[in-house]
N, C-alpha and C positions, 0 to 999 in steps of 0.2 A: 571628281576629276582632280588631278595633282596640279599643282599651281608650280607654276617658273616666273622667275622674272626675267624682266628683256636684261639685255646686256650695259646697257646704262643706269642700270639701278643698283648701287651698291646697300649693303647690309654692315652695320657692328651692333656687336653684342650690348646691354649698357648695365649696371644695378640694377634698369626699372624698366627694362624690354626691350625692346630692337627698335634701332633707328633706320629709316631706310633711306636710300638720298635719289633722288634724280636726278641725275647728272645732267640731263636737256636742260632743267628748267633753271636748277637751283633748289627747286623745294626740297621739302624732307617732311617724314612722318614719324611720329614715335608710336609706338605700337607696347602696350604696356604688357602685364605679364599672358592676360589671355592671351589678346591677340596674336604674340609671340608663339602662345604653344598652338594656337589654329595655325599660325605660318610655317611653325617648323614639320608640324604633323603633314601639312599638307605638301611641302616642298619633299619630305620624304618617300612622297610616293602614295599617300593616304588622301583616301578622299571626304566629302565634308559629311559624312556618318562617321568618320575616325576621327575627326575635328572634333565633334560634338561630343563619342566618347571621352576623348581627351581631357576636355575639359569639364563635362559632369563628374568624372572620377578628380580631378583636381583640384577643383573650386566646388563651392557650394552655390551651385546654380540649377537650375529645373529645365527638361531636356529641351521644355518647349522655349523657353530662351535662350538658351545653347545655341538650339539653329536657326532662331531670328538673325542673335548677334554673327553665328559663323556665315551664313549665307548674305547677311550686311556688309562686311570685312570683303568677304571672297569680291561682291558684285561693286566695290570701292574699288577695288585693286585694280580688278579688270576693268572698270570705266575710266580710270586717271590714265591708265596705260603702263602700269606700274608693273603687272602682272599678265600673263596668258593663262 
Protein backbone atom coordinates (compact mmCIF):
# COMPACT_ATOMS: atom_id res chain seq x y z
CA UNK A 1 0.00 0.00 0.00
CA UNK A 2 1.61 3.68 -0.83
CA UNK A 3 2.22 5.63 2.31
CA UNK A 4 1.16 9.59 2.74
CA UNK A 5 1.82 11.57 5.25
CA UNK A 6 -0.87 13.78 7.08
CA UNK A 7 -0.37 17.39 6.45
CA UNK A 8 1.52 18.36 9.53
CA UNK A 9 4.44 16.39 8.77
CA UNK A 10 7.09 18.16 6.75
CA UNK A 11 10.14 16.41 5.01
CA UNK A 12 14.04 17.81 3.99
CA UNK A 13 16.34 16.19 2.21
CA UNK A 14 19.80 15.86 4.50
CA UNK A 15 23.68 14.06 3.46
CA UNK A 16 22.42 11.26 5.63
CA UNK A 17 18.51 10.76 4.91
CA UNK A 18 15.42 12.51 5.45
CA UNK A 19 14.29 14.35 8.33
CA UNK A 20 10.79 14.29 8.95
CA UNK A 21 9.28 16.99 11.49
CA UNK A 22 5.87 16.89 13.25
CA UNK A 23 4.66 19.81 13.32
CA UNK A 24 1.77 18.94 16.40
CA UNK A 25 4.32 17.81 18.48
CA UNK A 26 7.78 19.18 17.91
CA UNK A 27 9.36 15.84 17.43
CA UNK A 28 11.39 14.75 14.35
CA UNK A 29 12.80 11.66 12.91
CA UNK A 30 15.85 10.97 10.84
CA UNK A 31 15.44 8.29 8.70
CA UNK A 32 18.85 7.43 7.29
CA UNK A 33 19.72 6.25 3.82
CA UNK A 34 17.46 2.90 3.79
CA UNK A 35 14.71 4.21 5.26
CA UNK A 36 14.70 7.09 3.00
CA UNK A 37 14.52 4.91 -0.07
CA UNK A 38 11.43 2.57 1.65
CA UNK A 39 9.93 6.17 2.12
CA UNK A 40 10.46 7.49 -1.17
CA UNK A 41 9.61 4.15 -2.89
CA UNK A 42 6.68 4.02 -1.12
CA UNK A 43 5.33 7.66 -1.22
CA UNK A 44 5.66 7.17 -4.95
CA UNK A 45 3.00 5.00 -5.30
CA UNK A 46 5.03 1.50 -4.63
CA UNK A 47 4.08 -0.72 -2.21
CA UNK A 48 6.30 -2.70 0.56
CA UNK A 49 7.35 -5.66 -2.18
CA UNK A 50 8.78 -2.53 -4.11
CA UNK A 51 10.24 -1.34 -0.66
CA UNK A 52 11.93 -4.48 -0.30
CA UNK A 53 13.05 -4.73 -3.99
CA UNK A 54 14.54 -1.30 -3.63
CA UNK A 55 16.46 -1.86 -1.13
CA UNK A 56 17.84 -5.67 -1.63
CA UNK A 57 19.19 -4.16 -5.14
CA UNK A 58 20.64 -1.13 -3.26
CA UNK A 59 22.33 -2.30 -0.07
CA UNK A 60 23.53 -5.54 0.73
CA UNK A 61 20.91 -6.83 2.70
CA UNK A 62 18.88 -10.44 2.54
CA UNK A 63 15.26 -10.27 1.46
CA UNK A 64 14.19 -11.63 4.66
CA UNK A 65 15.50 -8.57 6.55
CA UNK A 66 14.51 -6.17 3.88
CA UNK A 67 10.77 -6.76 5.03
CA UNK A 68 11.35 -7.27 8.78
CA UNK A 69 12.98 -3.68 8.68
CA UNK A 70 10.41 -2.34 5.75
CA UNK A 71 7.31 -3.67 7.38
CA UNK A 72 9.12 -2.04 11.09
CA UNK A 73 9.44 1.46 9.37
CA UNK A 74 5.92 1.25 7.56
CA UNK A 75 4.00 0.09 11.10
CA UNK A 76 6.34 3.16 13.19
CA UNK A 77 4.88 5.65 10.78
CA UNK A 78 1.56 4.70 10.90
CA UNK A 79 1.41 4.09 14.76
CA UNK A 80 3.04 7.81 15.65
CA UNK A 81 0.51 9.25 13.28
CA UNK A 82 3.21 10.25 11.07
CA UNK A 83 1.85 8.43 8.14
CA UNK A 84 -1.48 6.69 6.50
Amino acid sequence: MALRFGPDVSTAETDYGTVLLDQRSGDYWELNPTGTLVVQTLLDGGDEASAVDAIVTEFDIDRARAQQDVSALVQELRTSGLAR
